[in-house]
N, C-alpha and C positions, 0 to 999 in steps of 0.2 A: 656399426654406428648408424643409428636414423640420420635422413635428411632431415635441414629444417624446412619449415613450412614458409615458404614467402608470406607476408603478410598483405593483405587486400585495400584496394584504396578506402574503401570504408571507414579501416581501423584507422590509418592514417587523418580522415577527414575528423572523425571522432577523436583523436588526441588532440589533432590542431588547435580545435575549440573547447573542448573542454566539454563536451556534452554529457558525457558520464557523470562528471563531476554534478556539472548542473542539474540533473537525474535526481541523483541522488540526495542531492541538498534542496530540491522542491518537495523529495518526497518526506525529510525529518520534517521539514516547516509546516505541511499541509498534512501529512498524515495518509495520503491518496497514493498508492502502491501504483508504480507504471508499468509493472508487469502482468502479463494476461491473468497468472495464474493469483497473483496480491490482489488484483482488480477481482477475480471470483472469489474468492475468500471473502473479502472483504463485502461485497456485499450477496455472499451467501450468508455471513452473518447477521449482519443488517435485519438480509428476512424472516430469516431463523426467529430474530429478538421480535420483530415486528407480530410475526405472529403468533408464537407462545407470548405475547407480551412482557417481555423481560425486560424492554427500553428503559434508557435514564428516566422516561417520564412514569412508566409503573413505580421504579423503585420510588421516586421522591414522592408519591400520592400515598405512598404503603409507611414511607415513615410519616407522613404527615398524622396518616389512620393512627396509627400506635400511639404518636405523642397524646391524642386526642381522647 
């Protein structure tokens, strides 16, 4: 049978307060991932759209066009 792993003041400091939690619930509110790799996605895409022009603002200029 494995040892267990002592757990690190860290984790302790981060359950005290609730930081995780708080993490997590700025990130459904805002939308802004705090993780390194949510943080590159997010705006790998960003550039992606920026520059093929795919932005909210292309789409609504392209229906505007059609209505017209």
């Amino acid at each position: 049978m494995a040892k267990r792993q002592k757990k690190d003041l860290w984790w302790y400091i981060k359950k005290e307060y609730g930081l995780s939690a708080m993490k997590r619930k700025f990130t459904k509110q805002t939308g802004i991932p705090l993780t390194k790799a949510g943080v590159e996605r997010k705006l790998g895409s960003l550039l992606l759209d920026f520059v093929l022009g795919r932005g909210k603002k292309a789409t609504a200029s392209t229906e505007e066009e059609e209505e017209a």
